[in-house]
C-alpha positions, -999 to 999 in steps of 0.1 A, spaced: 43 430 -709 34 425 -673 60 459 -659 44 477 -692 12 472 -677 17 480 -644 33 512 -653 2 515 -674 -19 517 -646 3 540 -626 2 569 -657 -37 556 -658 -43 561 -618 -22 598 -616 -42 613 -648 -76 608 -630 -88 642 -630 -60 658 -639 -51 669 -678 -11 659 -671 8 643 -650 28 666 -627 5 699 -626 -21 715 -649 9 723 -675 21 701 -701 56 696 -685 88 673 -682 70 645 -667 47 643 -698 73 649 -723 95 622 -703 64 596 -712 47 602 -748 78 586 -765 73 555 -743 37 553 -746 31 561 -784 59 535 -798 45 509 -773 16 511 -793 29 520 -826 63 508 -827 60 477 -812 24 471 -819 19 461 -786 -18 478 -778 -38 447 -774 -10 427 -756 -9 453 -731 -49 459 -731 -38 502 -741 -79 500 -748 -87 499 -708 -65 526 -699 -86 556 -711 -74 584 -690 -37 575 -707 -51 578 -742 -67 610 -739 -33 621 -719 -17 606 -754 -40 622 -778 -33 657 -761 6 652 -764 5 641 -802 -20 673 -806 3 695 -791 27 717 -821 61 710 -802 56 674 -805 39 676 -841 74 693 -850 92 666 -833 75 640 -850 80 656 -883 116 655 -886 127 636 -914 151 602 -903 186 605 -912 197 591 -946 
């Protein structure tokens, strides 16, 4: 809880003013990250043990990735029988 945190407030610190992570483009740093950030809050249900709520520059960053169509597609995919 206390390294997700931390890292948290890394992601939260470089996306001041910025749209993503690296440079003004959607790139490998972000791609690298949404799987992390969404199943720590979905997955593992963890968004009020890790306070996601006081990190609002990483969920706007989160709610541009989900909205973009390459990761719609990925998240479409139908699990394996």
């Amino acid at each position: 809880m206390t390294e997700s945190k931390r890292l948290l407030g890394v992601v939260e610190t470089r996306l001041e003013g910025r749209s993503w992570l690296v440079d003004e483009a959607y790139g490998i740093a972000d791609i690298s990250l949404v799987g992390w950030v969404r199943n720590l809050i979905t997955f593992y249900e963890a968004r009020e043990l890790v306070s996601f709520d006081g990190y609002p520059h990483v969920a706007a960053w989160l709610e541009r990735c989900l909205a973009r169509p390459g990761v719609q597609r990925g998240l479409a995919i139908p699990q394996r029988p």
